[in-house]
Z-matrix of the N, CA and C atoms (Angstrom, degrees):
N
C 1 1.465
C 2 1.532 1 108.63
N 3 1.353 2 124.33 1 133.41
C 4 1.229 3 151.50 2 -144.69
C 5 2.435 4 81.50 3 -88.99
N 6 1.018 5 101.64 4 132.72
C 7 1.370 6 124.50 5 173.25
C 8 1.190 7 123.05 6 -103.64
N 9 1.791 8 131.10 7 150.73
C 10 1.063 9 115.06 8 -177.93
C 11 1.433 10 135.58 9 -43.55
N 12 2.299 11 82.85 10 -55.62
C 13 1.678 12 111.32 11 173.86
C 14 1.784 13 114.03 12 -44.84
N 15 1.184 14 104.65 13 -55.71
C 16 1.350 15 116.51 14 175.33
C 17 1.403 16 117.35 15 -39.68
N 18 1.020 17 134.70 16 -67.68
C 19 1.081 18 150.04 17 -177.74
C 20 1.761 19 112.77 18 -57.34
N 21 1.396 20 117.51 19 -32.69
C 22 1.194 21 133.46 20 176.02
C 23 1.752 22 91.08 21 -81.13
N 24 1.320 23 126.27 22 -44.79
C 25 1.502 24 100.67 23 -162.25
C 26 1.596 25 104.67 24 -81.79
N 27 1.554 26 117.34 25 -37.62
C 28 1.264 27 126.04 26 -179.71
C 29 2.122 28 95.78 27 -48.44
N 30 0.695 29 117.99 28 -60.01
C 31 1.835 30 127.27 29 -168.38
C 32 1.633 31 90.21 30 -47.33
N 33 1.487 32 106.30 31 -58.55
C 34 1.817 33 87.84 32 -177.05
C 35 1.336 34 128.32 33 -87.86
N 36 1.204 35 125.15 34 10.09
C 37 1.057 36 150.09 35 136.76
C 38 1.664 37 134.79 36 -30.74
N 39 1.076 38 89.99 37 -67.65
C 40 1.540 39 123.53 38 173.73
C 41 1.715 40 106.21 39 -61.52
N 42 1.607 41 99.18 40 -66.92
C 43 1.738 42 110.41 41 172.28
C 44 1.745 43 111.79 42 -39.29
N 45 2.136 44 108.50 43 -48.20
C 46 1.855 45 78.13 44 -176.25
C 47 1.126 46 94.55 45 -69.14
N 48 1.425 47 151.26 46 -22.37
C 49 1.277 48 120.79 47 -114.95
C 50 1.741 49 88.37 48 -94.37
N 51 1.653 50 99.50 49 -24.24
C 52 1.646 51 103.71 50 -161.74
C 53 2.138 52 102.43 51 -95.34
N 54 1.646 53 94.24 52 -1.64
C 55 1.447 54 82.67 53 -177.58
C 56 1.748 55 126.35 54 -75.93
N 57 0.911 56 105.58 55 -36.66
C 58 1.751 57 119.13 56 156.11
C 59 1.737 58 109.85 57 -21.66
N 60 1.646 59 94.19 58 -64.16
C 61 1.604 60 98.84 59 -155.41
C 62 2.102 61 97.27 60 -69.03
N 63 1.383 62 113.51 61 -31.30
C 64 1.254 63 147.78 62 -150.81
C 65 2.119 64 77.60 63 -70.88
N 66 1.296 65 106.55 64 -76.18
C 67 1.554 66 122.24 65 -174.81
C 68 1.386 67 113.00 66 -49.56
N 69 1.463 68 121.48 67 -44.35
C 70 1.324 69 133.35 68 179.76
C 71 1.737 70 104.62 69 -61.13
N 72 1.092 71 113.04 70 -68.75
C 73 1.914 72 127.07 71 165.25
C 74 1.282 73 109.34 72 -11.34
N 75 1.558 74 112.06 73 -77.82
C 76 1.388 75 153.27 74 -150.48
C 77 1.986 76 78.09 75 -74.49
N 78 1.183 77 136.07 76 -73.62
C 79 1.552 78 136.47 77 -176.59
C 80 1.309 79 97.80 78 -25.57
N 81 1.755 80 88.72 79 -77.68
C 82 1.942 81 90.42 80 -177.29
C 83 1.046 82 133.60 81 -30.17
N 84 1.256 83 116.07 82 -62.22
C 85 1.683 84 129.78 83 173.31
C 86 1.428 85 115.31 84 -34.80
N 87 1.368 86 126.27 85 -30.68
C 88 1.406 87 146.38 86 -170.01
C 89 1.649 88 111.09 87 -40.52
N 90 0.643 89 146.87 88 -146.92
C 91 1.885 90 147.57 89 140.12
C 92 1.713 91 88.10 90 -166.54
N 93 1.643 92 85.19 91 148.22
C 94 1.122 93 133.41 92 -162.38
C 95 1.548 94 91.35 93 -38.10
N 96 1.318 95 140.32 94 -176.80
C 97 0.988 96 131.47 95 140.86
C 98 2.026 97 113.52 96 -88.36
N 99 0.985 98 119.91 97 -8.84
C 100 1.328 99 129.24 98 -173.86
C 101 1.891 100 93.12 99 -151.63
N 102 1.056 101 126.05 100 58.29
C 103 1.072 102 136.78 101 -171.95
C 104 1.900 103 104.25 102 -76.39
N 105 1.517 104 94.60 103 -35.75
C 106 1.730 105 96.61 104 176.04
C 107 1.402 106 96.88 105 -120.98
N 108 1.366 107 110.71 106 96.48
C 109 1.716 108 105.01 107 -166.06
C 110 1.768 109 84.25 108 -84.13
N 111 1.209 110 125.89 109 -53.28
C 112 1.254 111 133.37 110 -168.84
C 113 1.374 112 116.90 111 -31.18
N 114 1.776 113 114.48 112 -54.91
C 115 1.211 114 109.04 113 170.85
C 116 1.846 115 114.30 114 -81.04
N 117 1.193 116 122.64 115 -12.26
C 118 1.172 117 125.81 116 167.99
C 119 1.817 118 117.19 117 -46.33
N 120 1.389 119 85.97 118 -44.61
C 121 1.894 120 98.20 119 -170.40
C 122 1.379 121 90.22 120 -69.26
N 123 1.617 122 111.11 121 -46.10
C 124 1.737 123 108.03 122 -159.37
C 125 1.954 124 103.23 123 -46.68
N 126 1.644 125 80.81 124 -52.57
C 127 1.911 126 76.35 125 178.79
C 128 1.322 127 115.08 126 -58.66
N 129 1.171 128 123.13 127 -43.59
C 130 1.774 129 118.19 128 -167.47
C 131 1.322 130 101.47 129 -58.72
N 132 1.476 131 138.73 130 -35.69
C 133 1.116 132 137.29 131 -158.53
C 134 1.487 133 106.24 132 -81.79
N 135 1.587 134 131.93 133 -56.71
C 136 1.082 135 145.87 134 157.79
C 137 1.685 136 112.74 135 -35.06
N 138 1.167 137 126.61 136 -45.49
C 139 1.553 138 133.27 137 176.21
C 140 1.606 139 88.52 138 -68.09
N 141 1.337 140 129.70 139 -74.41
C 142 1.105 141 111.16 140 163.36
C 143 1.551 142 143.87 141 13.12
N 144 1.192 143 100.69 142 -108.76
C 145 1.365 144 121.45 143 153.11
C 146 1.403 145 133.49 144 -23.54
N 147 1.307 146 108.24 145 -28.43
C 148 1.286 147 132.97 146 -173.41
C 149 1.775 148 105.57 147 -88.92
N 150 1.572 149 112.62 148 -57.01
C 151 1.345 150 118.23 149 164.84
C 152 1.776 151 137.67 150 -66.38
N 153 1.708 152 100.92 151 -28.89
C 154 1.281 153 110.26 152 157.20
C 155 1.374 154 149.73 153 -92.15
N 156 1.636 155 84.41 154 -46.96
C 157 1.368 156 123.31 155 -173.63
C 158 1.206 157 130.70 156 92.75
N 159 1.543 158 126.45 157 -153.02
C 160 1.812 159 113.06 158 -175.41
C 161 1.032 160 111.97 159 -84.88
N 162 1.665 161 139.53 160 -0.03
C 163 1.668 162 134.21 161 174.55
C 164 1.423 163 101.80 162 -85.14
N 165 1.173 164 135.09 163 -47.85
C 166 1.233 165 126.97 164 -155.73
C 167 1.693 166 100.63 165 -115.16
N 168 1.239 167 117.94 166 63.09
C 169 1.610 168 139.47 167 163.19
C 170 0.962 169 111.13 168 -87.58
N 171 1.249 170 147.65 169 116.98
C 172 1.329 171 147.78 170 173.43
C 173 1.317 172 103.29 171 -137.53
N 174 1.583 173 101.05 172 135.58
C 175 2.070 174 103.05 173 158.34
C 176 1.222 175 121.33 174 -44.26
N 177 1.076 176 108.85 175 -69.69
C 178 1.691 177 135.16 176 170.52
C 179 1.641 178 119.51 177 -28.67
N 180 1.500 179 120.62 178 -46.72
C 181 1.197 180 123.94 179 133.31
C 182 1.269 181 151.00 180 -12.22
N 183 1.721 182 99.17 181 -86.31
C 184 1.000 183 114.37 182 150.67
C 185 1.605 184 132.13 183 -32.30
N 186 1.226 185 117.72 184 -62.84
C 187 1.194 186 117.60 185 168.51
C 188 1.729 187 135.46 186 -38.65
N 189 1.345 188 97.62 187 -59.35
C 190 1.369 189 114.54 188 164.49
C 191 1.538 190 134.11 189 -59.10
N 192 1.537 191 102.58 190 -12.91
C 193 1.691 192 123.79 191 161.33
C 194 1.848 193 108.66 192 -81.63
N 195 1.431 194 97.11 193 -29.49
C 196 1.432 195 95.76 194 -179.57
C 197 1.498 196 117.57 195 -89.55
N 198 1.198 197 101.50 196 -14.34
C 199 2.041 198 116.44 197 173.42
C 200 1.881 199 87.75 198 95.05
N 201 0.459 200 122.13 199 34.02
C 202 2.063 201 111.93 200 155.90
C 203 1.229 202 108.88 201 -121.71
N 204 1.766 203 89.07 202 165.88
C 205 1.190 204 85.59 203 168.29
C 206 1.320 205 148.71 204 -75.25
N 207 1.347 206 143.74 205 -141.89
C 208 1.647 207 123.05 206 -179.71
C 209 1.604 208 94.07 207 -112.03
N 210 1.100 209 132.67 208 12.92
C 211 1.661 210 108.06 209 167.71
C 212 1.737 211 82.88 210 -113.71
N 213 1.286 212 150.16 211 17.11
C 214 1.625 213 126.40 212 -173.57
C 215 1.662 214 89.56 213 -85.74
N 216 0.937 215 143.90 214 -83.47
C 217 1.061 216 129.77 215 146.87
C 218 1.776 217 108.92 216 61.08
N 219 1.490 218 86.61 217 -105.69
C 220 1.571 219 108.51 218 167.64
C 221 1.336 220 123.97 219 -25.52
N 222 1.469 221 121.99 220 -33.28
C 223 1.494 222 111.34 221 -152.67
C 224 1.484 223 79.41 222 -98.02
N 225 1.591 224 141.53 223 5.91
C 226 1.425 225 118.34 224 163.22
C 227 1.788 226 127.96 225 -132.91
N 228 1.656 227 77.47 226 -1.90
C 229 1.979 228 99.65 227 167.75
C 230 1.235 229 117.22 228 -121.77
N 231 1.252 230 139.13 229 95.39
C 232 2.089 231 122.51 230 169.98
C 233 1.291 232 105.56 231 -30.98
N 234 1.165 233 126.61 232 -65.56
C 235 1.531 234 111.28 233 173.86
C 236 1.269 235 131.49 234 -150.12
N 237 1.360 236 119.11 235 -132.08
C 238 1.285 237 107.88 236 170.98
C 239 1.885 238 131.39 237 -68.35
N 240 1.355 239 93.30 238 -18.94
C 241 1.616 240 108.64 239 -144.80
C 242 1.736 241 81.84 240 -91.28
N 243 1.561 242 98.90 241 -44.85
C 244 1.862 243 106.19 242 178.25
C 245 1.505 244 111.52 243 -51.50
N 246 1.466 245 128.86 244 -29.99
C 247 1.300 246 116.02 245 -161.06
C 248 1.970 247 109.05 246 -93.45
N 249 1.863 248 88.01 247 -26.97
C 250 1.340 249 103.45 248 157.00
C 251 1.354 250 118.95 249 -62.88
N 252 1.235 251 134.78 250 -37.36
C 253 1.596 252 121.16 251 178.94
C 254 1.532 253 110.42 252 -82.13
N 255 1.332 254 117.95 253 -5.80
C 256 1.510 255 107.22 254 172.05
C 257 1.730 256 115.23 255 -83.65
N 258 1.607 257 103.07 256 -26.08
C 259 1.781 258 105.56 257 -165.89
C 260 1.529 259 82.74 258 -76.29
N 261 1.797 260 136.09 259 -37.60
C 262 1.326 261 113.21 260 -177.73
C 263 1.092 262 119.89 261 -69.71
N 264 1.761 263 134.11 262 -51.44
C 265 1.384 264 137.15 263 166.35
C 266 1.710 265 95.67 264 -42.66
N 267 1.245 266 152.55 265 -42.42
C 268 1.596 267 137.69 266 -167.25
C 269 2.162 268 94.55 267 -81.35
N 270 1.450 269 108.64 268 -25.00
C 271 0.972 270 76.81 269 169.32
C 272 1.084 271 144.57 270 -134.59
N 273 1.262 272 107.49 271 37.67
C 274 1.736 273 131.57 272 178.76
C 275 1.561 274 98.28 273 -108.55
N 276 1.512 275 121.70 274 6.71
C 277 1.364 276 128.82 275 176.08
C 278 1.911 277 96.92 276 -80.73
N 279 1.401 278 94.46 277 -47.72
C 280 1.638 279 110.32 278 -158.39
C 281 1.355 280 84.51 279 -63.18
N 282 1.734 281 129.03 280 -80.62
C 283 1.026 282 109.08 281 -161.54
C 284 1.263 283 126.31 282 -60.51
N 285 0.990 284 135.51 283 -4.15
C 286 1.633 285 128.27 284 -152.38
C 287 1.991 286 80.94 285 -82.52
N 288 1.749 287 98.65 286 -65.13
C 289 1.719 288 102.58 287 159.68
C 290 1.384 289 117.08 288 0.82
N 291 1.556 290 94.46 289 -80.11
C 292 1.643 291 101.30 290 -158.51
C 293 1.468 292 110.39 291 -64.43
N 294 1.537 293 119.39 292 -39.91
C 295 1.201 294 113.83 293 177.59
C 296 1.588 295 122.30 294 -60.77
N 297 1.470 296 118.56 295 -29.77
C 298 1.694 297 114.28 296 173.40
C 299 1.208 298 103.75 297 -99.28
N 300 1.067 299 122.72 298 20.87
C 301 1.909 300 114.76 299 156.41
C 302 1.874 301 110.30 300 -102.34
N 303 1.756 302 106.99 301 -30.57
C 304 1.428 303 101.18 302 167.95
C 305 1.500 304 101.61 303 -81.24
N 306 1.061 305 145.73 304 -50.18
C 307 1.223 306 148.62 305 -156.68
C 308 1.779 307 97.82 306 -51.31
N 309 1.574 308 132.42 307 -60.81
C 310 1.435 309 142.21 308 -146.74
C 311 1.979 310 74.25 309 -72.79
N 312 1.295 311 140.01 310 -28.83
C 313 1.398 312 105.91 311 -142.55
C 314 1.783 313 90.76 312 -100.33
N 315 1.513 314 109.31 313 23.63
C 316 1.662 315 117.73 314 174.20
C 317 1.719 316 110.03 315 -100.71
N 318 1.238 317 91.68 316 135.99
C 319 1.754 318 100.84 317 -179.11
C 320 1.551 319 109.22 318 -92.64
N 321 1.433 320 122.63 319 -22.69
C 322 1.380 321 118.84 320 168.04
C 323 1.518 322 108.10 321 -122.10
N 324 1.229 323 102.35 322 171.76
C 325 1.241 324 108.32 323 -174.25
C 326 1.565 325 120.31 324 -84.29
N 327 1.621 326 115.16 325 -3.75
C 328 1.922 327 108.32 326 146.76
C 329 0.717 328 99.49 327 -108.63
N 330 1.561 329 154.39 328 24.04
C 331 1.755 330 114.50 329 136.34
C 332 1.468 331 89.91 330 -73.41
N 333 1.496 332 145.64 331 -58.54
C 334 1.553 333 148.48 332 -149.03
C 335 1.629 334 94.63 333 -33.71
N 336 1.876 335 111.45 334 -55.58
C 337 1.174 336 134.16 335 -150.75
C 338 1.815 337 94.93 336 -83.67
N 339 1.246 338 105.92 337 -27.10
C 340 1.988 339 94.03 338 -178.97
C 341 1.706 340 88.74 339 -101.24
N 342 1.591 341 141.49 340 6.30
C 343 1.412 342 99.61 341 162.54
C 344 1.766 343 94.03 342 -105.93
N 345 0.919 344 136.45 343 -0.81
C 346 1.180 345 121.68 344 147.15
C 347 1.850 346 143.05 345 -47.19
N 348 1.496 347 99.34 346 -32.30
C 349 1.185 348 141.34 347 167.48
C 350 2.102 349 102.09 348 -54.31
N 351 1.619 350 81.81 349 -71.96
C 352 1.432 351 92.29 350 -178.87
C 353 1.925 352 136.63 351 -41.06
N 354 2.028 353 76.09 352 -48.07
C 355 1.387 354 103.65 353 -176.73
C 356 1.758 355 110.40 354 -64.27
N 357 1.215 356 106.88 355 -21.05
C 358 1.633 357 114.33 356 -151.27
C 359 1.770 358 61.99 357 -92.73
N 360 1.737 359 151.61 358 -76.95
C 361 1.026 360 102.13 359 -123.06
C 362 1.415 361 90.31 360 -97.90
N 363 0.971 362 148.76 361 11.36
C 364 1.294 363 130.64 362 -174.57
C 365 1.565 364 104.68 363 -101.56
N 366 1.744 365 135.64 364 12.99
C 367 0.828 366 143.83 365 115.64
C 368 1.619 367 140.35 366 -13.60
N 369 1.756 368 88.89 367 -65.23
C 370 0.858 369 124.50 368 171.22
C 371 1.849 370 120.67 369 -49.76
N 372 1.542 371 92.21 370 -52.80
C 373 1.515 372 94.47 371 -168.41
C 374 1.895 373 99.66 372 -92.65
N 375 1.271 374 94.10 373 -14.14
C 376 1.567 375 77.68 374 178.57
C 377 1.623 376 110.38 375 -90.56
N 378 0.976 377 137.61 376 -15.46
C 379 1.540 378 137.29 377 -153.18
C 380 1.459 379 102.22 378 -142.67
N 381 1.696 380 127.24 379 33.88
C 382 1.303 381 140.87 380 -169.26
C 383 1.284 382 109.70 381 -45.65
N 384 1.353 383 127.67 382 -61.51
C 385 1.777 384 146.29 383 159.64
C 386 1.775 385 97.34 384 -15.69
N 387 1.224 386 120.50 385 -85.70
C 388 1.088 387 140.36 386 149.13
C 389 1.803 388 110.30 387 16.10
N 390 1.508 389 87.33 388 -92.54
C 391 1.483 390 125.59 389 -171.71
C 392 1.623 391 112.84 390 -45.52
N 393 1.836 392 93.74 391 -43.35
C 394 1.706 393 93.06 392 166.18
C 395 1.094 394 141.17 393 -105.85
N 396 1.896 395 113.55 394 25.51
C 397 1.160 396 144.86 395 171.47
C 398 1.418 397 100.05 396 -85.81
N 399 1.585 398 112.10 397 -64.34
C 400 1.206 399 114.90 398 -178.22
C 401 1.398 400 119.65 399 -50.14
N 402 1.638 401 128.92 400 -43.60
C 403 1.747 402 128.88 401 -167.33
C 404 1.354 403 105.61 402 -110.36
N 405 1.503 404 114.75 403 2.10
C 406 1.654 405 116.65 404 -176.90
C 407 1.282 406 110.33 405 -114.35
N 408 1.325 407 118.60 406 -85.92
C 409 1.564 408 149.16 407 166.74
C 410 1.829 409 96.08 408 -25.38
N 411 1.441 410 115.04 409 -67.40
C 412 1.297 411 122.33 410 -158.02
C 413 1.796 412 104.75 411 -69.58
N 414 1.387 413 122.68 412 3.46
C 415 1.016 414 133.16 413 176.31
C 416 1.957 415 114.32 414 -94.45
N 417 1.222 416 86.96 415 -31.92
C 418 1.465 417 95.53 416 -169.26
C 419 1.339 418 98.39 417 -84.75
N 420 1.581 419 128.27 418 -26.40
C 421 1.536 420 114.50 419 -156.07
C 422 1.326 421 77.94 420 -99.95
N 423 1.201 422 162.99 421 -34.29
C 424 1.356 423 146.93 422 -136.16
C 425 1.198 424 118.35 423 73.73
N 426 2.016 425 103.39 424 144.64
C 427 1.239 426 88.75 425 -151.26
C 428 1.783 427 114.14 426 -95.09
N 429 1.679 428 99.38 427 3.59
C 430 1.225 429 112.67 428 -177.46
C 431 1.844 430 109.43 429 -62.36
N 432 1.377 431 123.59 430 -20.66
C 433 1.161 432 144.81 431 176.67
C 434 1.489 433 109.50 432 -70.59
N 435 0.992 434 98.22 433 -43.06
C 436 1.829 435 96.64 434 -166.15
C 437 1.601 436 97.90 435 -107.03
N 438 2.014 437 95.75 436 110.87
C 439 1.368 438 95.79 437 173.32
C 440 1.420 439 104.52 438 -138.88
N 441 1.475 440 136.75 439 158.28
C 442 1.261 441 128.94 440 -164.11
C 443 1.556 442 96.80 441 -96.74
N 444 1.697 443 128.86 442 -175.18
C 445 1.140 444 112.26 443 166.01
C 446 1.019 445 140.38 444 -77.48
N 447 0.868 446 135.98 445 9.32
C 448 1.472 447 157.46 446 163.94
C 449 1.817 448 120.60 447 -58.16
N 450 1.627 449 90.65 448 -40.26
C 451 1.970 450 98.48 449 177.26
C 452 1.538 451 98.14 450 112.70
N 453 1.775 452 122.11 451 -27.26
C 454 1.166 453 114.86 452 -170.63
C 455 1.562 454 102.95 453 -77.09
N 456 1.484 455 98.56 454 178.10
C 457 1.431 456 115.21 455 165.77
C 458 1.610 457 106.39 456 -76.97
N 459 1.788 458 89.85 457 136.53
C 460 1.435 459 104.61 458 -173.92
C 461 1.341 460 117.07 459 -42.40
N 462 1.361 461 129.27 460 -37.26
C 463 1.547 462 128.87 461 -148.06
C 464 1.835 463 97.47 462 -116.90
N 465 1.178 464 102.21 463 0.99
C 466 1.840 465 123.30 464 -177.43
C 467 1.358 466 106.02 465 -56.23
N 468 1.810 467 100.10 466 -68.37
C 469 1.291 468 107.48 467 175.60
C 470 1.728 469 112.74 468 -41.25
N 471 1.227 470 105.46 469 -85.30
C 472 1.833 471 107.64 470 175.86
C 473 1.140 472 123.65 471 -10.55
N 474 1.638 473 102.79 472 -69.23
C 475 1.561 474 106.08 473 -174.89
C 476 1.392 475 112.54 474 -64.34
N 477 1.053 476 128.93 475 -18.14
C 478 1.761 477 126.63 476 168.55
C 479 1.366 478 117.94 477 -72.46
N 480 1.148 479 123.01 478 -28.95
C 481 1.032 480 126.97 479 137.67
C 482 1.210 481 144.64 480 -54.56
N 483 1.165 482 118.79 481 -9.82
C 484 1.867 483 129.80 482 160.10
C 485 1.340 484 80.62 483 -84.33
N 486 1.124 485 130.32 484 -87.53
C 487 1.438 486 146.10 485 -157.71
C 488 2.050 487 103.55 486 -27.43
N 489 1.255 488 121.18 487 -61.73
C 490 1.308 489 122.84 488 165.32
C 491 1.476 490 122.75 489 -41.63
N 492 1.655 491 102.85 490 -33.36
C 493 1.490 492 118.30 491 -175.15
C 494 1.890 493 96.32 492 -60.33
N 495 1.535 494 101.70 493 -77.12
C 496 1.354 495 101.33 494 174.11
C 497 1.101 496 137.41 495 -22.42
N 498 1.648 497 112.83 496 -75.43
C 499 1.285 498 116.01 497 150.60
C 500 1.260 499 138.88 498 3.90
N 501 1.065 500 106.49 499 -79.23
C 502 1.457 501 122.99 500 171.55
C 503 1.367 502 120.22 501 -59.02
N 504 1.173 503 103.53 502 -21.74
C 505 2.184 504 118.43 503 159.06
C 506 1.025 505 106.26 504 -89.52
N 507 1.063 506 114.66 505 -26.25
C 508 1.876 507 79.17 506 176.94
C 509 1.756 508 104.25 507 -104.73
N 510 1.218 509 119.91 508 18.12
C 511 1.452 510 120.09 509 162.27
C 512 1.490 511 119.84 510 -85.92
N 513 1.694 512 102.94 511 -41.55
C 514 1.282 513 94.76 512 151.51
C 515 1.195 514 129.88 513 -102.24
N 516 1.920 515 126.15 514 71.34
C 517 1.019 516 131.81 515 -174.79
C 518 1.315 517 134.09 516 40.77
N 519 1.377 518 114.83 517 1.93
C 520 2.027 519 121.41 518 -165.66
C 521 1.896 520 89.14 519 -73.80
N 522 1.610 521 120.78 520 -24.83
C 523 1.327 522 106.35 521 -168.78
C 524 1.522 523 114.85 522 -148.46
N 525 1.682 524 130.87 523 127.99
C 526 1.070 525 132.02 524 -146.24
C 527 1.464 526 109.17 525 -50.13
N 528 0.810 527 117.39 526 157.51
C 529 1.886 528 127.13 527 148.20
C 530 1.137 529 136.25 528 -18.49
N 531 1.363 530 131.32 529 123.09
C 532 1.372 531 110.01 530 153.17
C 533 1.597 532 110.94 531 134.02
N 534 1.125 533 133.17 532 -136.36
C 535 1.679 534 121.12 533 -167.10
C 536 1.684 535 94.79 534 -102.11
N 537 1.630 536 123.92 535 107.76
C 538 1.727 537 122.50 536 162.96
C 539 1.001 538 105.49 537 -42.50
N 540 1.681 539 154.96 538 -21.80
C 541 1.082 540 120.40 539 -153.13
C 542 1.809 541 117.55 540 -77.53
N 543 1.362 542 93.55 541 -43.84
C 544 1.700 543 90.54 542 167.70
C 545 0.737 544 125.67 543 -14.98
N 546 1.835 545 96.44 544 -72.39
C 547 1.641 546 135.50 545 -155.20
C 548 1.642 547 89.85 546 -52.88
N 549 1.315 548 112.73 547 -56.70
C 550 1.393 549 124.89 548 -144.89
C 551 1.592 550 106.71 549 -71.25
N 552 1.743 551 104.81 550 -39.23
C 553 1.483 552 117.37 551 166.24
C 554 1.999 553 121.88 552 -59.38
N 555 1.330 554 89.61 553 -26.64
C 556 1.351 555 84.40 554 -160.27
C 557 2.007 556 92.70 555 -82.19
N 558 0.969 557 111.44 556 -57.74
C 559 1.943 558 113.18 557 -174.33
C 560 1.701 559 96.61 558 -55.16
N 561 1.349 560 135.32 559 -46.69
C 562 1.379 561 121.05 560 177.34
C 563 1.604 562 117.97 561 -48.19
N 564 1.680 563 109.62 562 -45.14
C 565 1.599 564 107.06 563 162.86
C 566 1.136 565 110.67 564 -61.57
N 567 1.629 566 138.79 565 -68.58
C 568 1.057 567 102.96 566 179.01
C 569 1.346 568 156.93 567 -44.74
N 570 1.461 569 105.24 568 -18.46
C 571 1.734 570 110.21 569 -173.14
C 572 1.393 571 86.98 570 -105.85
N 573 1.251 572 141.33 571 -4.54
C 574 1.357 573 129.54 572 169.37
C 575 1.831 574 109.45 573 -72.89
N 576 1.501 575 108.88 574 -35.71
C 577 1.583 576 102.04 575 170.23
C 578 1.121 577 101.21 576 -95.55
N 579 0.782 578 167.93 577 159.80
C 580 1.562 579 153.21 578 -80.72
C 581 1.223 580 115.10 579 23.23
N 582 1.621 581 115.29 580 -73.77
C 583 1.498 582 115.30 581 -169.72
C 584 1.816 583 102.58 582 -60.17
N 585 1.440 584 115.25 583 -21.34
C 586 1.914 585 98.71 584 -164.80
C 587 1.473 586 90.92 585 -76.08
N 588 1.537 587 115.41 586 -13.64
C 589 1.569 588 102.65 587 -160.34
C 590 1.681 589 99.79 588 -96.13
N 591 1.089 590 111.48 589 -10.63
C 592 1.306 591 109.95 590 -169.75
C 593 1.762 592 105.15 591 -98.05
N 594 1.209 593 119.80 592 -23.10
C 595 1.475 594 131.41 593 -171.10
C 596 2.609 595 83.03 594 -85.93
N 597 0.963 596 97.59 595 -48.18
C 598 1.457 597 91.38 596 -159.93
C 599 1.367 598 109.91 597 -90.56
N 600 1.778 599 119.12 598 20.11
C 601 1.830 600 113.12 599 148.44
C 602 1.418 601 74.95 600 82.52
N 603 1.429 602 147.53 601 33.88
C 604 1.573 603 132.66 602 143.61
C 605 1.372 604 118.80 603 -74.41
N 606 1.274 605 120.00 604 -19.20
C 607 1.646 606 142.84 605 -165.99
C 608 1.291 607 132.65 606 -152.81
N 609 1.103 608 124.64 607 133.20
C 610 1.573 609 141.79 608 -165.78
C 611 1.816 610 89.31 609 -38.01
N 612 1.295 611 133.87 610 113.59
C 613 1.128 612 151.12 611 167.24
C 614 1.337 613 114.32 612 -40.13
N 615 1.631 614 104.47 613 -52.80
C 616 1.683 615 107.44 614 -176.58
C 617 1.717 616 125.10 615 -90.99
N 618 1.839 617 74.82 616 -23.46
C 619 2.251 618 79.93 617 155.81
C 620 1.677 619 119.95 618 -61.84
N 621 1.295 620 97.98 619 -47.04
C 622 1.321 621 98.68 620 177.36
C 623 2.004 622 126.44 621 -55.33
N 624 1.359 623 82.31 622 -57.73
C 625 1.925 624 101.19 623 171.27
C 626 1.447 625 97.11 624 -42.63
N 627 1.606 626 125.22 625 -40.64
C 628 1.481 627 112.03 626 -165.35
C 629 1.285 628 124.05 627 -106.33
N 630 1.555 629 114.89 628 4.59
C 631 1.479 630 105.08 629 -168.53
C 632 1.614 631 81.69 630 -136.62
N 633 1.294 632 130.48 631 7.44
C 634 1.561 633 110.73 632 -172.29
C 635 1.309 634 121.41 633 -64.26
N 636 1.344 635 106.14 634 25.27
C 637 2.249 636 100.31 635 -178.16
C 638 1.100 637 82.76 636 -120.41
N 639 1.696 638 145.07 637 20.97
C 640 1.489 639 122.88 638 162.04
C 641 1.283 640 124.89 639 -98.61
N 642 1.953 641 92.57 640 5.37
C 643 1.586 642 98.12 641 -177.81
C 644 1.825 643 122.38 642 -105.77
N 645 1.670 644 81.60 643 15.33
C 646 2.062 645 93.23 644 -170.10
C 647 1.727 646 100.11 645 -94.48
């Protein structure tokens, strides 16, 4: 018959025997402290960018915003120009996004074409880091460097996507005939200066955020 004592020594017993496996578990479970260093850098680099800009980019930087050391880096970018073609491929992903999620909630083909407008600048002001990787940074590294996964050119995807936008206006008559690319070139410059002026404190910030589909 099972005893008080007994029962008290068997219980702590049991506890070391199971605390090992208990501590080991509990380790595992842990996450990395830099468990996604990859997207870690992506942010450090983008915060970056944001505080300096495209002259004063450095790997080395970067790193040290992310808390590693200056070669961790390496084991997920070759170099500088590599970590730059990922913040543009991450962010010609977002917009291309944002633009066919405003675009579907248009019933003709110029609202499609002014929330596209919209989407491109409020892109802009929300994901600025981003914004001057993509039209700054992505200039300096070349553009043979910066490719999304796909194989295309980073900004390929996007702009085909204006280009589809059109399209589809001038199928249902909202826009004349004939080759989009113009068409398609000419409203991307425009809402592209807008957005540089609106990302770089040239213009009332919240005018812009609110009226930017009157400029597509």
């Amino acid at each position: 018959m099972w005893t008080a004592s007994t029962l008290i020594l068997f219980g702590m017993l049991r506890l070391s025997t199971s605390w090992p496996i208990f501590f080991f578990v509990a380790r595992s479970r842990r996450p990395y402290h830099h468990g996604n260093l990859h997207q870690v850098l992506l942010d450090a680099g983008v915060a970056l960018i944001r505080k300096v800009g495209p002259k004063s980019f450095t790997l080395r930087e970067v790193a040290r915003r992310a808390g590693v050391s200056h070669n961790a880096p390496y084991r997920h970018f070759r170099d500088k120009d590599e970590l730059i073609s990922a913040i543009v491929g991450q962010g010609f992903e977002r917009l291309n996004d944002a633009m066919i999620r405003q675009a579907a909630a248009g019933t003709t083909g110029v609202e499609r074409l002014e929330l596209c407008g919209r989407a491109y600048v409020n892109f802009a002001l929300r994901w600025p880091g981003h914004f001057t990787a993509m039209f700054d940074l992505a200039l300096q590294s070349g553009e043979d460097r910066l490719q999304v996964d796909n194989g295309a050119s980073a900004g390929e995807m996007t702009f085909q996507t204006l280009v589809g936008v059109i399209v589809q206006g001038q199928n249902e008559k909202a826009f004349p005939e004939g080759n989009p690319l113009p068409f398609a070139l000419m409203a991307w410059s425009v809402v592209h200066g807008i957005a540089k002026l609106a990302v770089s404190g040239q213009g009332r910030r919240s005018r812009f955020h609110q009226q930017s589909h009157s400029c597509a």
